[in-house]
N, C-alpha and C positions, 0 to 999 in steps of 0.2 A: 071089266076093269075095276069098278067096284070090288069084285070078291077078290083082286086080285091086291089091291090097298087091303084091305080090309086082312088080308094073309100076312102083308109087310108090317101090320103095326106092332105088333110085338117088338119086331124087330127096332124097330124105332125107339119103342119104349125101353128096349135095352142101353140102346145110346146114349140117349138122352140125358143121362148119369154123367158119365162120361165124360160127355162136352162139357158140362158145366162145371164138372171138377177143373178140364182141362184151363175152361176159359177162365174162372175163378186162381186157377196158379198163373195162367198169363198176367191178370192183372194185378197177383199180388208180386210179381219181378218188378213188373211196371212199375207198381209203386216204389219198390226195392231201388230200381234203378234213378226213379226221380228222388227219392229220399239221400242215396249214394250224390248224387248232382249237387243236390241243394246243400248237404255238408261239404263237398268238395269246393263247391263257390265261398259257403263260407269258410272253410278252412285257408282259400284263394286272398278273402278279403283278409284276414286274421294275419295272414301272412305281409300283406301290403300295410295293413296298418301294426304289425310287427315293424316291416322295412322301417316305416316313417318314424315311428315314436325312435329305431335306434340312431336313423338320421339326426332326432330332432336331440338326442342326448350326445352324439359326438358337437353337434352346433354347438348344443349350451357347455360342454367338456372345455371347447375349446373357448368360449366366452370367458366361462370360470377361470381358463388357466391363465387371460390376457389378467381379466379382473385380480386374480390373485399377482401377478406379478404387479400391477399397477399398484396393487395393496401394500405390497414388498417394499417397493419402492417410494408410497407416500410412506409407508411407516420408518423406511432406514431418511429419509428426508426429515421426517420428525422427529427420531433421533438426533440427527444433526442438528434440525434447530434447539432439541431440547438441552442440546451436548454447547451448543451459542451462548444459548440462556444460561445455564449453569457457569458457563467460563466467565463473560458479561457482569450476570451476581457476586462470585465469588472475587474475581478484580475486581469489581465496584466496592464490594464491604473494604478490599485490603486497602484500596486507595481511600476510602473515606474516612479510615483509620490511622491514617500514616502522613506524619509528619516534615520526615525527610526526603528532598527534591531527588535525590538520587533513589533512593529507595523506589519512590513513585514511580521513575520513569523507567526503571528497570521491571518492577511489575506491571506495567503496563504495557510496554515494549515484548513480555513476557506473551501477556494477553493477547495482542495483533498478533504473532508468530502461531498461538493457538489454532487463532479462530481463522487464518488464513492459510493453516497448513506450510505454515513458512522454516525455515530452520534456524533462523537470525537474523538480526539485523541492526539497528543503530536509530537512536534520537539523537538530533544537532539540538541542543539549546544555542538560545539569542545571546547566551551569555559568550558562547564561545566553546562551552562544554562538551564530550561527547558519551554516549552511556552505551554501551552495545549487550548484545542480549544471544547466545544462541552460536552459531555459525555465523560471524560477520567475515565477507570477504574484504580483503583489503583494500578494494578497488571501492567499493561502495561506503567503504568508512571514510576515505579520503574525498570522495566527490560527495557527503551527504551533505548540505545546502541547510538552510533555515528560512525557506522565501515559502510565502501560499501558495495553494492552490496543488489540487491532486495532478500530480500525471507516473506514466509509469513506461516499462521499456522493457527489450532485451538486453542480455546479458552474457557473459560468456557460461555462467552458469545456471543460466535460462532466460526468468527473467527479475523483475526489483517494481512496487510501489512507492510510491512517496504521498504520505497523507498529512497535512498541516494538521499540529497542534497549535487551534485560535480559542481563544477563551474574548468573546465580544468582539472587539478588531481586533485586539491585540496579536499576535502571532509570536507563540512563547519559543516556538521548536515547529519542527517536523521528525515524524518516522520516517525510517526507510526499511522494509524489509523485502528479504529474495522471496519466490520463488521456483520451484522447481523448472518449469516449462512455460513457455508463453502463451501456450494452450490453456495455463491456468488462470487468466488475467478474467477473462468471461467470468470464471466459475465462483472468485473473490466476492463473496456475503458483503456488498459495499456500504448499506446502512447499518453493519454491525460492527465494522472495524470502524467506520467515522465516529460513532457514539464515542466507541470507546477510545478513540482520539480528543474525542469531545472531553469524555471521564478525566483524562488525564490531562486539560488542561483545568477542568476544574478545580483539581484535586492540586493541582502545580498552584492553582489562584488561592486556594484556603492555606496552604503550606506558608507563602511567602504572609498572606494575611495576618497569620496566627505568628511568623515570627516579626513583622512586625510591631503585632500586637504587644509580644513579648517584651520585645524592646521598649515600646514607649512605656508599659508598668514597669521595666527596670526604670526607668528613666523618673517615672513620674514617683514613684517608691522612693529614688535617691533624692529626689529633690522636696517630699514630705519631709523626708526624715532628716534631712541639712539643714529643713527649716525652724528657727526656733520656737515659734507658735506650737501648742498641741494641738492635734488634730485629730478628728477619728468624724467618721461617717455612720450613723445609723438607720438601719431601715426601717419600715415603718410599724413592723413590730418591736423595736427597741432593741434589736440584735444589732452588735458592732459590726461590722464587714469589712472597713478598713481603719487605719488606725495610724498613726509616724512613731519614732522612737519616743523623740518629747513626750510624747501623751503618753508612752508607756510606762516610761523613767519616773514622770513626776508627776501624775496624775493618779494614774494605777494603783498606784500606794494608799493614795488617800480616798479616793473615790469608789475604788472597787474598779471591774471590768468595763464596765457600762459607761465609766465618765459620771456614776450620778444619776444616769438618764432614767434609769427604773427605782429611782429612792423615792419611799413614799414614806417614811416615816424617821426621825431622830436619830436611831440607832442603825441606819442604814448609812448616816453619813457623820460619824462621831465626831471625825476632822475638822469639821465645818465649824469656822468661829462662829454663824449665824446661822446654823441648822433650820431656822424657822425661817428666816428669808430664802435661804436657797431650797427648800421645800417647796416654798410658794411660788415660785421662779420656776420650777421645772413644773407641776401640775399646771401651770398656765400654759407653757406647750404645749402639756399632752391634750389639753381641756378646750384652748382658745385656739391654737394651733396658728398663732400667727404668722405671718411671713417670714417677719425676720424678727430677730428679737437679741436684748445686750444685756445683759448681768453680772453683773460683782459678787465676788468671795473671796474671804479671806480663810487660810489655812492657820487653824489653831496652833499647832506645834510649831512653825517655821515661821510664822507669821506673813508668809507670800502669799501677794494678792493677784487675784488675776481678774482680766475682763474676760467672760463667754461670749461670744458672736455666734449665734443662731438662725440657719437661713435654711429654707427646705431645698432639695434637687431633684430637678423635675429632667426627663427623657428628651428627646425631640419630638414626641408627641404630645408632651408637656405631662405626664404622667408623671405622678409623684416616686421617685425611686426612693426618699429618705429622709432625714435631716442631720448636714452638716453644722459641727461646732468647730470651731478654734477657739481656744481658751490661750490667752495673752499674759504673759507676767509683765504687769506691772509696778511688783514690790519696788524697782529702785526709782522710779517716775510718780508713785506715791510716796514714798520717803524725800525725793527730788519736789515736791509737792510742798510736802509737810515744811522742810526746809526753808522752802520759799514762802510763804505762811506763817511761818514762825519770823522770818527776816522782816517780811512785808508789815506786821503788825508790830515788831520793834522796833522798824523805822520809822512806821505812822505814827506810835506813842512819843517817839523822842523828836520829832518834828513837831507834834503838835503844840507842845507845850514853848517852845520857842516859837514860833509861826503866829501864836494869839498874842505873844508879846510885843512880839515884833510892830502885828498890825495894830494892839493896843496904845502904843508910842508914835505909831504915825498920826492914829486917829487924833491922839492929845496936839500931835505938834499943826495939824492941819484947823484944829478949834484952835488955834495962837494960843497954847499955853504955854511954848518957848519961846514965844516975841511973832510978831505980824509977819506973814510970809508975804513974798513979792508973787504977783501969779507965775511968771515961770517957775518959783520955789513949789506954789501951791500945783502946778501941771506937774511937775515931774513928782512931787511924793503921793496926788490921786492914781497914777499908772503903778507906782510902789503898791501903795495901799489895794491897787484893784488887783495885781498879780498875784500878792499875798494874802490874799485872799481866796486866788483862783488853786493856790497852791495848798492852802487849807482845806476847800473844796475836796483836792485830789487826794490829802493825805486822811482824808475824813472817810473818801470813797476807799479806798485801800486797805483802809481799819474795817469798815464794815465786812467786806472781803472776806479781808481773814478770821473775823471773830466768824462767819456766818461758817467759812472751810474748818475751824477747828468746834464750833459745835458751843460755841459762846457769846450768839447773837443774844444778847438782851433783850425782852420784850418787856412791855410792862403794861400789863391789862386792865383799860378800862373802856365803861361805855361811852359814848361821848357820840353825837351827832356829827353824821358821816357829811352831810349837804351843808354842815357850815362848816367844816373844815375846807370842802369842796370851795366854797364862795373866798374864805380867803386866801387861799392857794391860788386861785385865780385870780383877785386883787392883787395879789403878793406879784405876781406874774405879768398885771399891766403894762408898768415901764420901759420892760423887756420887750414886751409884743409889740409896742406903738411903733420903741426903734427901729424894730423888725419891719413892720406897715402890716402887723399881723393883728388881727381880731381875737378875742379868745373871749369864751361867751359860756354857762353854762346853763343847761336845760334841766333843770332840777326846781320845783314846785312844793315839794312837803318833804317836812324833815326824818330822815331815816338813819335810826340807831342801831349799832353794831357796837362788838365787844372789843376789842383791839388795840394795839400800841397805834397813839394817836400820832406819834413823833415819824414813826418808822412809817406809817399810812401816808404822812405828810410827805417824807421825803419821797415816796412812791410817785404820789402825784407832782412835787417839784420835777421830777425826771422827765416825767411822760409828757409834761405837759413842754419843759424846754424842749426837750425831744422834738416836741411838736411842733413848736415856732421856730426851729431853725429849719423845718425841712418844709413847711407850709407855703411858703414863697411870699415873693409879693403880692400886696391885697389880700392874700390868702387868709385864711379862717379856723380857727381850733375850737370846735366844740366838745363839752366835757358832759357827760351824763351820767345817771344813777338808774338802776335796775335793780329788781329784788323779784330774783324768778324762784320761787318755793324756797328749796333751804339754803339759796346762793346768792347773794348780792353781787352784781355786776358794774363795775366802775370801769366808763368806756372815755380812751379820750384817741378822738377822731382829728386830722388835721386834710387839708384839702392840697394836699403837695401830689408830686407825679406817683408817691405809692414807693412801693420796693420791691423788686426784681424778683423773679422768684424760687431763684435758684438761692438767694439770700436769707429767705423767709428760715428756715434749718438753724442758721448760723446768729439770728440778732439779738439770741439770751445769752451768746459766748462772752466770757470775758475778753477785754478788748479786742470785740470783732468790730470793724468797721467798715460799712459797705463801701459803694463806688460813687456815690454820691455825698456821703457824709466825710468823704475825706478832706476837703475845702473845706468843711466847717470846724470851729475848733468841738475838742472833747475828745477824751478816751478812750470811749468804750467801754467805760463799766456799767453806764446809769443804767442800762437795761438788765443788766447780769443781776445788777444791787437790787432789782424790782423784783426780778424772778427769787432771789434767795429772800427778802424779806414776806414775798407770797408764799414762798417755803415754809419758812418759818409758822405762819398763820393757818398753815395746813391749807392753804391755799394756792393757786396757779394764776401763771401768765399766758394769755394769748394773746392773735397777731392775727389780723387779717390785710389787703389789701386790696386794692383793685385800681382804675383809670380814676378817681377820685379821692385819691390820697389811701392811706396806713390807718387803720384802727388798734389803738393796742388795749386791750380789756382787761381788770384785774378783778379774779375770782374770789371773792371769799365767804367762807361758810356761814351760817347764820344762825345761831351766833357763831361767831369768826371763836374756832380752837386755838387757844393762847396758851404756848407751856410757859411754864414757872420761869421767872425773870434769870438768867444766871450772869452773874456778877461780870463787868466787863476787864479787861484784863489793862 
């Protein structure tokens, strides 16, 4: 058996090649056909994840096409609103521009039909009016109403809104416009057409505003310029703004544009009899700025005089807008002046000189130098003698007057000690007060000298001090004092009476003013006027105070007291 292997192994070793070729090509199909597998699953999967990714592009195809319509659609909706906007703006400028009420409501009316897709329709005014716009049917012109409130409806030619035009409460009108379908009532932009209902009542509220406005400058224009006063308004750069014909006619000429109001020098205001006063007059405006302020000038060539009246014009917020002038003729009321001035002191002169006669022949016949009077003879010629006297008094105040109005008060300057003048003026003054139950005292301790007409000082304190004891009462008390504060000496006479009113306080330097209280007492009403003009004169002032304790009246004068040159009395 052995030899009989041992015969076959050739044989064997033939094969053995063979197989393993064979088995080597089995495993490499093997391979072949797992490798074919493994590409076909994947090719399997490749394919499924093909399917999905074209699933997952039809999903998002149709996402995109919803998106994109939705896109479509917010962009033709923002059109339309941007198409609102535009209509809205462009009506708003035309109405904010526009004057006339018809105008308005037809661009307006224009606008709702716009923005509502309407064809026409109609505003009712309050007044009664009717404005139609478009396609109005004639059913909806006749029924268009002017009451609040929105409402709206079918129609035979679809349908109709009604939107109140209210401007606050007021209700000026209402729109009515169609449209198409009653399907369309949803689709009406309702915050865009009220605005602009809204617009056009505003625009209807400025229209009537502005022509009332108009009217009252017609108005206030005509009744400037009817006025005789000139007038003109400046702002507070010195520019005119308004202005009356007077002030054009007669002022213009001589002043330039301005009124004056921008002269600063000589040659700016040639006309001007007193250039240097009226210079000084107007830089005090610009300079002190005071409230109100009144000045005099007189025009060189024509010789018309006029008063300025200067008062600033402030806002309702009190904001300075300017400063109004009225400039007044008073050329015939100073010649009316002058006149009486000139009467007054030809009648004083020609009175007086008969008047001292008079009481000089009563004085002799009441000494018995025409035989012994019986006391009734003697009673009835002391009331002669005290009238005519009182009337001398008054033709004496009436001279001063008029010399002090025409510029020929006499002064005649010397020194002379002010505190004993004071003392006899007060003595002089005794008799008077006792009768009264009045006291008059003066607080004066060292003697103080000033330059001055002693006569005209004297008569100063004769006034002040009567003055005093008629309004002092009973019991009551006039004390008189002296002051010397720096370069002003102060001469005070005080009485203890109820004082003076003080709406009177303005008026008690007027010639013949006489308050509510001084009317029961006898006098005129000059003594005070004759105080303040002979203060005048001294380049000196009067003042006045009062209070619950009687009237102080104080007389100013400079130290040394400025005394011009005596001039001759007439």
């Amino acid at each position: 058996m052995t030899t009989a292997l041992m015969a076959e192994a050739p044989e064997v070793d033939r094969v053995a090649p063979a197989l393993l070729v064979a088995i080597a090509a089995i495993a490499s199909l093997i391979a072949s056909v797992r490798a074919v597998r493994r590409e076909r699953h994947a090719l399997v999967e490749q394919r499924d994840v093909a399917r999905r990714l074209a699933e997952s592009l039809e999903a998002r195809k149709a996402e995109l096409f919803d998106q994109n319509a939705e896109l479509r659609a917010l962009l033709a909706e923002r059109a339309r609103g941007q198409e609102r906007i535009e209509t809205l703006y462009r009506v708003g400028q035309r109405l904010a521009g526009e004057l006339d009420p018809d105008v308005i409501v037809r661009v307006g009316l224009a606008g709702l039909c716009a923005l509502a897709g309407s064809a026409g329709g109609v505003v009712a005014l309050r007044d009664g009016r009717r404005v139609t716009f478009g396609d109005c049917p004639d059913e909806l012109l006749e029924a268009a109403d002017c009451v609040p409130g929105i409402s709206m409806g079918a129609a035979p030619w679809g349908a109709w809104v009604r939107l109140p035009v209210i401007s606050g409460r007021a209700v000026l009108g209402a729109a009515h416009i169609t449209l198409p379908d009653v399907a369309d009532i949803p689709n009406l932009d309702g915050p865009a057409v009220s605005h602009l209902a809204g617009q056009i009542a505003v625009a209807l509220d400025h229209a009537e505003a502005f022509h009332a406005a108009h009217r009252q400058t017609g108005i206030i224009r005509a009744v400037l310029d009817a006025t005789p006063d000139a007038i003109h308004l400046v702002d507070n750069d010195g520019a005119v703004v308004l202005s009356n014909a007077p002030f054009r006619q007669l002022l213009v000429p001589v002043l330039g544009p301005s009124g004056g109001v921008d002269a600063r020098c000589r040659e700016d205001v040639p006309n001007v009899a007193d250039p240097d006063a009226f210079l000084r007059d107007i830089a005090q405006l610009r300079e002190a700025d005071p409230q109100e302020a009144i000045h005099q000038f007189t025009v060189d060539d024509s010789g018309r005089s006029f008063v300025r009246f200067a008062a600033p014009v402030l806002d309702r917020e009190g904001q300075r807008l300017g400063r109004l002038f009225v400039h007044r003729d008073v050329t015939a009321e100073r010649e009316a002046d002058r006149v009486k001035d000139e009467f007054l002191a030809l009648v004083s002169h020609e009175l007086r000189t008969p008047l001292t006669s008079v009481i000089g022949y009563l004085e002799l016949v009441l000494d018995g130098e025409a035989g012994e009077l019986s006391p009734p003879q003697s009673r009835f010629l002391e009331v002669s003698e005290r009238n005519a006297r009182r009337l001398l008094r008054l033709v004496g105040d009436l001279l001063v007057v008029a010399q002090a109005e025409a510029g020929r008060l006499g002064l005649t300057a010397d020194e002379h000690d002010l505190s004993a003048l004071i003392a006899e003026r007060v003595e002089a003054a005794g008799p008077t007060a006792h009768a009264a139950g009045v006291t008059v005292r003066a607080t004066i301790t060292e003697p103080v000298a000033i330059t001055a007409d002693r006569e005209r000082i004297g008569q100063v304190l004769d006034n002040l001090i009567g003055n005093a004891i008629r309004h002092a009462g009973d019991d009551g008390e006039v004390v008189v004092s002296l002051d010397r504060d720096g370069n002003e000496t102060r001469l005070v006479v005080a009485d203890s009476g109820p004082g003076i009113p003080d709406d009177e306080l303005p008026h008690v330097f007027q010639r013949f003013y006489r308050g509510a209280r001084a009317v029961s007492s006898p006098g005129t009403g000059l003594g005070l006027s004759i105080c303040q003009l002979i203060a005048d004169a001294h380049d000196g002032r009067m003042e006045v105070s009062t209070g619950s304790g009687g009237a102080a009246f104080t007389l100013v004068l400079p130290t040394p007291a400025a005394v011009p040159a005596a001039a001759p009395a007439p």
